[in-house]
VEXFIBA-713888 format. One record per residue (C-alpha): x, y, z; residue in one letter. Coordinates in nm, 2 decimals, always signed. Layout:
        x        y        z   residu
        X        Y        Z        a
...
//
This chain:
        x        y        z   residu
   +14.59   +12.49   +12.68        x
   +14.29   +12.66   +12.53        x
   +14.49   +12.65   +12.19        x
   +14.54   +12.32   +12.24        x
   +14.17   +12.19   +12.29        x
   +14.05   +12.42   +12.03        x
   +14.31   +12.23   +11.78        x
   +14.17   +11.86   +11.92        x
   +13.83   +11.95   +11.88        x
   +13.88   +12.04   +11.52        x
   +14.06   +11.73   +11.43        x
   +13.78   +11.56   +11.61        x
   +13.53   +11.75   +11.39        x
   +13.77   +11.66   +11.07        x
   +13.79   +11.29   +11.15        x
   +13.41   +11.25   +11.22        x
   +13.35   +11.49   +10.91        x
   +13.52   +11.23   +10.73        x
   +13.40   +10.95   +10.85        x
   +13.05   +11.03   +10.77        x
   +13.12   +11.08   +10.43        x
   +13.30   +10.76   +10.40        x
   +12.99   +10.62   +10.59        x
   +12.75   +10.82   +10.30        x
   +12.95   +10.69   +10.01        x
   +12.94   +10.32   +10.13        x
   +12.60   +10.32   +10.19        x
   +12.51   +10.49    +9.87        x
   +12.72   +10.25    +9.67        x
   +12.62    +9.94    +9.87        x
   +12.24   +10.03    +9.94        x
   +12.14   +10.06    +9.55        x
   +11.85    +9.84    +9.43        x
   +11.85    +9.70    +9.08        x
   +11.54    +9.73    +8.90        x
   +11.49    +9.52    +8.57        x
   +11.25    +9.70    +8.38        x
   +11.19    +9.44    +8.04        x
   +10.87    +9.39    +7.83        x
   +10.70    +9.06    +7.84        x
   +10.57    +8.85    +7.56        x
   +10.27    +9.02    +7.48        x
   +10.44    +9.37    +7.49        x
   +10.33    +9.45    +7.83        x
   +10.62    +9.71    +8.05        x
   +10.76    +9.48    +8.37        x
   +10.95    +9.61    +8.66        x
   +11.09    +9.35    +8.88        x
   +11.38    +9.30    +9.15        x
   +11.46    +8.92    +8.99        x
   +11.64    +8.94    +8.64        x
   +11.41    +8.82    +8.37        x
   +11.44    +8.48    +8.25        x
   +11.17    +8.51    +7.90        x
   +11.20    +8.88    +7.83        x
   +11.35    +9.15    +7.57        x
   +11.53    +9.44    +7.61        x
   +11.58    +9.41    +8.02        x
   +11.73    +9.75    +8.10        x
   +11.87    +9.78    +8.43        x
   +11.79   +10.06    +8.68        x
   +11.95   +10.15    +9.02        x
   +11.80   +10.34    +9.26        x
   +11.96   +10.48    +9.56        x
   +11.85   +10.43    +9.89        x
   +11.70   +10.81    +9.93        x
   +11.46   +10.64    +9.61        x
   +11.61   +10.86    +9.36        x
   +11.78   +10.66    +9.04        x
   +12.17   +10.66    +9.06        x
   +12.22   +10.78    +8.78        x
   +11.97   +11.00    +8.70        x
   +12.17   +11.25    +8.51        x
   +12.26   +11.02    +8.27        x
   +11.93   +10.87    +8.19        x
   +11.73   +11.23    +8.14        x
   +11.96   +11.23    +7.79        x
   +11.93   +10.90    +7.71        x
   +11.87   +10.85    +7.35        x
   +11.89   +10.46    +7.30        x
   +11.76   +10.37    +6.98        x
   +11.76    +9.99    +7.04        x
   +11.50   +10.07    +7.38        x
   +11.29   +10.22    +7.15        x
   +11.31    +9.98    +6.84        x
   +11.24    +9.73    +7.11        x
   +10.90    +9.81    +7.20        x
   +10.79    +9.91    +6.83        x
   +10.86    +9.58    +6.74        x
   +10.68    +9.42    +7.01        x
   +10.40    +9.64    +6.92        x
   +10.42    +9.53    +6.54        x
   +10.43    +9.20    +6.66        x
   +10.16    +9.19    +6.83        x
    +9.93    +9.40    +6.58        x
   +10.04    +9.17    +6.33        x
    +9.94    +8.87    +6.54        x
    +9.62    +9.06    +6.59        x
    +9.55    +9.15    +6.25        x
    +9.61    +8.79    +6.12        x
    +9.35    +8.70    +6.43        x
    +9.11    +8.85    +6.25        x
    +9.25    +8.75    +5.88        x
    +9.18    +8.40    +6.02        x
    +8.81    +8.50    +6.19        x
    +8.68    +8.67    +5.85        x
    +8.79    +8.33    +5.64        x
    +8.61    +8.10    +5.89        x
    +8.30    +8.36    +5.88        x
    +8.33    +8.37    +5.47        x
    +8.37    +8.02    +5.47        x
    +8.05    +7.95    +5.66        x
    +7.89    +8.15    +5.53        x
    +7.98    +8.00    +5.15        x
    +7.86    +7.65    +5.30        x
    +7.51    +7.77    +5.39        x
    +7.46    +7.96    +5.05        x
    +7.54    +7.64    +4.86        x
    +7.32    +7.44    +5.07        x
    +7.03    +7.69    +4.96        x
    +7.16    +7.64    +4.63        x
    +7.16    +7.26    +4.69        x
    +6.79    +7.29    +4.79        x
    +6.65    +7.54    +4.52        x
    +6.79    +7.34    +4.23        x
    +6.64    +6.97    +4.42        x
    +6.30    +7.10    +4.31        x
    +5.97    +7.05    +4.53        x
    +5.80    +7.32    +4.70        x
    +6.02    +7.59    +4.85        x
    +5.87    +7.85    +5.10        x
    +5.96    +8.15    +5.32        x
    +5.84    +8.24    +5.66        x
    +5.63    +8.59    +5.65        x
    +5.64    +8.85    +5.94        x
    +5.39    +8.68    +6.12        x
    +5.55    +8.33    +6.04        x
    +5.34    +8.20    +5.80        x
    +5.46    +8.02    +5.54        x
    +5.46    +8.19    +5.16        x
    +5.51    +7.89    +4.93        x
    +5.77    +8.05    +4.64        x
    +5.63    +7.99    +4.26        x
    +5.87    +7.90    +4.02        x
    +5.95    +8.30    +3.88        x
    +6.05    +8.33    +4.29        x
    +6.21    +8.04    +4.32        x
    +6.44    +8.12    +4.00        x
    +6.51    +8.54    +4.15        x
    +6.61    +8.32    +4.44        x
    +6.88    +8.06    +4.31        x
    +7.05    +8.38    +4.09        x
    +7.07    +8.57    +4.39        x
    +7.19    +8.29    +4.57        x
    +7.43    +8.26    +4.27        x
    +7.58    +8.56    +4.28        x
    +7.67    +8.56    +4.68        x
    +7.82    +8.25    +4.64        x
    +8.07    +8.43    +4.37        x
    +8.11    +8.63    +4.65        x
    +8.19    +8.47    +4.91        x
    +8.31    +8.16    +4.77        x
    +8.61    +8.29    +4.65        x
    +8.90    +8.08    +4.64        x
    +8.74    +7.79    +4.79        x
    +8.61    +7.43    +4.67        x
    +8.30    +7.43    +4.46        x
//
């Protein structure tokens, strides 16, 4: 009888054994979150629980319920050259957009810059008394040696900065 009891407590131990570890692996299996880790149009890293809908490169990550990735193993050798590609070109992208940014800033700046020399130019050559404001702004009427210095200087900065544009 004891022999007996012993033998149907260990297949009770077996069959609960068991179960838990079918119990373990469903939950494991069934219990994963998906993480979609992408990078967003300005080159920015995003992790969300909702797939993407304007994003490159979404990787997906699962994560078991105990928090630690599901396939962790797999991912600590993980040599995917596209991943990386991926973000150098969104970096390049957006360096090139910045560069070009300030491509575009320095023409406006040379460009106004151009417009305000020629309109000193404009105003040297109309003739008439010219004059500069002194430290303690007073006006020092130019004589016509000054005035000359002045409209060669003013001259040369145009072929400066007028580059390329309309004269």
């Amino acid at each position: 009888m004891a022999y007996s009891l012993m033998i149907n407590t260990a297949n009770k131990l077996l069959i609960g054994v068991a179960t838990t570890c079918l119990l373990a692996l469903s939950m494991n299996s069934s219990h994963a979150i998906q993480v979609y880790k992408s990078i967003g149009a300005h080159g920015e890293v995003k992790y969300s629980q909702h797939a993407p809908q304007n994003a490159r490169n979404i990787e997906v990550i699962e994560f078991r319920s105990d928090g630690r990735q599901a396939n962790a193993g797999q991912m600590a050798g993980k040599t995917d050259v596209n991943q990386n590609s991926g973000a150098q070109n969104a970096e390049e992208q957006r360096v090139a957009q910045l560069e070009a940014r300030i491509k575009d800033q320095e023409a406006q700046a040379n460009a106004q810059r151009c417009q305000s020399l020629r309109n000193n130019l404009t105003n040297l050559n109309v003739g008439g008394r010219i004059y500069e404001m002194d430290a303690n702004g007073k006006r020092q009427y130019l004589d016509g040696r000054e005035i000359e210095l002045k409209r060669e200087r003013v001259q040369q900065a145009i072929g400066q900065y007028c580059k390329g544009t309309e004269t």
